[in-house]
C-alpha positions as CSV (number, residue, x, y, z in Angstrom):
1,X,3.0,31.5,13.8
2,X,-0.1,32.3,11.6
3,X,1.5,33.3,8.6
4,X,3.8,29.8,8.9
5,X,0.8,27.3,9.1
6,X,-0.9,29.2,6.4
7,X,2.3,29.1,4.5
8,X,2.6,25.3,4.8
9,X,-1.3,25.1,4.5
10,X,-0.4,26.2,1.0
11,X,2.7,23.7,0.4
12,X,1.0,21.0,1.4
13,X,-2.1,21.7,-0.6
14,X,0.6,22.4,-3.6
15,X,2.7,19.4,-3.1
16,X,-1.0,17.0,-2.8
17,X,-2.4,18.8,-6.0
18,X,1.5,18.0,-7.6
19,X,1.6,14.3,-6.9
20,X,-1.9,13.8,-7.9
21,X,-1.0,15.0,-11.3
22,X,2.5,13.4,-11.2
23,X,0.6,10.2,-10.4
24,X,-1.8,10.5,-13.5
25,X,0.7,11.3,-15.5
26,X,3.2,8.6,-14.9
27,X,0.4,6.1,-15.1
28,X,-1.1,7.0,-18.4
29,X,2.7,6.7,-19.9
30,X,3.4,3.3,-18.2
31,X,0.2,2.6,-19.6
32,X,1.1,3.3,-23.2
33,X,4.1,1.5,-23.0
34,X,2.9,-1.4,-20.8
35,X,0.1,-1.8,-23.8
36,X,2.9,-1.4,-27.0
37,X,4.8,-3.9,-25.5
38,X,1.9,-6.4,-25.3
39,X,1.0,-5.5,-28.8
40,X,4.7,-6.2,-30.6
41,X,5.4,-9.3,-28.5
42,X,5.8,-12.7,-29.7
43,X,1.9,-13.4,-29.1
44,X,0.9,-10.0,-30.7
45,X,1.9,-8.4,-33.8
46,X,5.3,-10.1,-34.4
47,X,4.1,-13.6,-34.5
48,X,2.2,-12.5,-37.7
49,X,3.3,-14.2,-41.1
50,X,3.6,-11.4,-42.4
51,X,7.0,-11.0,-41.1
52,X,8.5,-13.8,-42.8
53,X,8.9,-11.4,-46.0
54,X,10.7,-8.6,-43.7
55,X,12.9,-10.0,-41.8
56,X,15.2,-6.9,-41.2
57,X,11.8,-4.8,-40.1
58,X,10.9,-7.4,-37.9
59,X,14.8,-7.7,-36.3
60,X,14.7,-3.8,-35.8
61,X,11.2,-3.9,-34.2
62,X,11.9,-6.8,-31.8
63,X,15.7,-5.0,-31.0
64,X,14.0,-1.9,-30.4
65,X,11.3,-3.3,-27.7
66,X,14.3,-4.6,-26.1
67,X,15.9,-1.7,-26.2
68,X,12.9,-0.1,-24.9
69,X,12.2,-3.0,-22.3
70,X,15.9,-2.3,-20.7
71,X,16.0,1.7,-20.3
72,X,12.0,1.9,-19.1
73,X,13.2,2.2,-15.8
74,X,15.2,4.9,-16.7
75,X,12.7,6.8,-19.0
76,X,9.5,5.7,-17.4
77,X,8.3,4.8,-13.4
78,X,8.4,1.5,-12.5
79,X,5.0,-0.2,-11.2
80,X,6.8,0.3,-7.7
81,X,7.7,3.7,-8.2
82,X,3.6,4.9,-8.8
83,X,3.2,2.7,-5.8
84,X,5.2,4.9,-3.8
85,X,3.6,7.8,-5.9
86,X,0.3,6.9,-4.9
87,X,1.3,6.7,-0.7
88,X,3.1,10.4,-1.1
89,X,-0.6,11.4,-2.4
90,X,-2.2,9.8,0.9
91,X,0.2,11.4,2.8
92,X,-0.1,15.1,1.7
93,X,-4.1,14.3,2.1
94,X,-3.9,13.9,5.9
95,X,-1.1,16.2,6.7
96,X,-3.3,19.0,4.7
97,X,-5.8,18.1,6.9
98,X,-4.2,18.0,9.9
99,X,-2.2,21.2,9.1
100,X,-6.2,22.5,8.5
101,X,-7.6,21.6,11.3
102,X,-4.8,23.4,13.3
103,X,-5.5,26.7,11.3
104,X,-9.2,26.3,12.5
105,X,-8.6,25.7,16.0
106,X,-5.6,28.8,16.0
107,X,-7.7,30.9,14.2
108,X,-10.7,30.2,16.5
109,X,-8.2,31.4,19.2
110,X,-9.0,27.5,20.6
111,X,-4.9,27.0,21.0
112,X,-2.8,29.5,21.9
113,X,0.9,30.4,19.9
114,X,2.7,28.3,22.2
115,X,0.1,25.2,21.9
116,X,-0.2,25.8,18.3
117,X,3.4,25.8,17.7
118,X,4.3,22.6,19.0
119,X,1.5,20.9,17.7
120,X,2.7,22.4,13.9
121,X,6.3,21.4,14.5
122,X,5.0,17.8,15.3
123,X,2.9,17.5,12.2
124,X,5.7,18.5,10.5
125,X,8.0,16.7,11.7
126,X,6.1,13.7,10.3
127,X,6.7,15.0,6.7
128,X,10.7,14.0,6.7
129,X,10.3,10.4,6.1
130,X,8.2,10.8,3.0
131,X,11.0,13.7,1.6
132,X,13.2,10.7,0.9
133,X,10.3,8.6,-0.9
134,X,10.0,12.4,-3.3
135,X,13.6,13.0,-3.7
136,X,13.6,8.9,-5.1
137,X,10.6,8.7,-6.7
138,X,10.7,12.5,-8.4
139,X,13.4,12.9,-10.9
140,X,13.0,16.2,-12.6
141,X,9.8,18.9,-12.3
142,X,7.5,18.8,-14.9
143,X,6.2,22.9,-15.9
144,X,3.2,22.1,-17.2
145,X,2.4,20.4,-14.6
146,X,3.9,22.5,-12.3
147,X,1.9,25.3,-13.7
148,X,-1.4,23.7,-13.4
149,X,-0.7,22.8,-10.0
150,X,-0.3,26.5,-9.1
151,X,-3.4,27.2,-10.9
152,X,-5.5,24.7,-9.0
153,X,-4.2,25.4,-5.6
154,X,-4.8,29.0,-5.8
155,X,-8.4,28.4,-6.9
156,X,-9.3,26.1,-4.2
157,X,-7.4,28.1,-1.4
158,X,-8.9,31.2,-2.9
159,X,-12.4,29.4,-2.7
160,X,-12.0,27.5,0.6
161,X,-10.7,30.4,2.6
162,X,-11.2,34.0,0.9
């Protein structure tokens, strides 16, 4: 039973360091494009004069925003989407620290295997509902990200419990 809380100690400290950079990411991107859509709407760039003399530049620019407006959900997170995001990252913050707090108190020989094996399969039982707000909200794995994650959670597992 040891190895298997330390084991999910781990996931769950991966999976809270993941979204947390997940959650940057996607909001620094719906950002950008949230801020070029302000700029080249109708009250921004594009109701310049200026267009008058390029019609055909101005056509493509305004079809393209569109264009951009219609697939964002498809290329970018929706407002909604972080939302959720944000709740998976306040999630995997008390489950880490519940799944803690039962290492401790095992370790400390405060439970015994049978005590501390219910209690785990009941804190983990409360991580199925949130699986299906990942597997919507999480499309594809990002490496870099992925790979910065596995840096950081080694170093603060490494520094928290070595």
């Amino acid at each position: 039973m040891r190895n298997r809380i330390w084991n999910e100690i781990c996931q769950a400290k991966h999976h809270q360091l993941y979204c947390i950079q997940l959650l940057a990411f996607n909001r620094k991107y719906l950002n950008y494009f949230t801020m070029i859509i302000l700029i080249f709407s109708g009250a921004g760039v594009m109701g310049w004069a200026f267009w008058k003399d390029f019609p055909f530049f101005a056509c493509f620019i305004i079809s393209a925003i569109q264009l951009g407006r219609l697939l964002q959900p498809h290329l970018l997170p929706t407002e909604k989407q972080v939302d959720k995001l944000d709740s998976v990252v306040d999630f995997y913050f008390d489950y880490y620290n519940k799944l803690e707090e039962l290492w401790m108190d095992y370790e400390s020989e405060k439970l015994t295997e049978i005590e501390a094996k219910d209690l785990f399969y009941k804190i983990k039982a409360t991580e199925k509902p949130i699986n299906k707000i990942i597997n919507e909200i999480v499309k594809t794995t990002k490496k870099k990200l992925l790979a910065k994650t596995d840096r950081e959670s080694t170093d603060y597992l490494t520094k928290n419990f070595n």
